[in-house]
N, C-alpha and C positions, 0 to 999 in steps of 0.2 A: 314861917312868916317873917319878913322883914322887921326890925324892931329899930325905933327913931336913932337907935343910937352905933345903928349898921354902918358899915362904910360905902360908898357908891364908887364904883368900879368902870372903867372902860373896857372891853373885852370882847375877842372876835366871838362867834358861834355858828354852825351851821343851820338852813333850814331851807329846805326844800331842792337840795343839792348843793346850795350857793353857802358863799364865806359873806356872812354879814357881820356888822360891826355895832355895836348897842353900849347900854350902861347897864349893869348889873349891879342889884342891890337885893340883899337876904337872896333868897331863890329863884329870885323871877328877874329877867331880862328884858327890858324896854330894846325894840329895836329902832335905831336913831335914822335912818331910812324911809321906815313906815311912819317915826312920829312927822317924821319933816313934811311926807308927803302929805298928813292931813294937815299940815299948818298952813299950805297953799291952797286956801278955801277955796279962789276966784276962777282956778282952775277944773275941770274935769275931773275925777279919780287918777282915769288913764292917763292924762299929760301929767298929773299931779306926781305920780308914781314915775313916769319915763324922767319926768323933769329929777326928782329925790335920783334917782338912781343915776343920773350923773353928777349931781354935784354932793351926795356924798360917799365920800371914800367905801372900799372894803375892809379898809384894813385899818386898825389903831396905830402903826405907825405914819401911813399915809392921811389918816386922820389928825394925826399933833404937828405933821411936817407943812 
């Protein structure tokens, strides 16, 4: 379990074949893809989701660049 005083991380990981890109913090991996696409309420899931997955990168270098 993640403890307040963990450090939070950017870091690729795989899942479900694909290279995705999240924040990692203690053990567990936020993926920055899937949070983006629930933040776009006003959309669908499925646009929500097509929409997240072009505008955010695969990768943590194309992610800071």
């Amino acid at each position: 379990m993640a403890k307040k005083s963990d450090p939070v991380r950017l870091c690729m990981y795989a899942h479900g074949g694909e290279t995705r890109i999240g924040v990692g913090y203690g053990e567990k991996v936020a993926d920055l893809t899937r949070t983006y696409a629930m933040s776009l309420a006003r959309q669908s899931p499925e646009r929500a989701w097509a929409q997240a997955l072009i505008d955010i990168p695969r990768t943590v270098d194309a992610f800071l660049s």
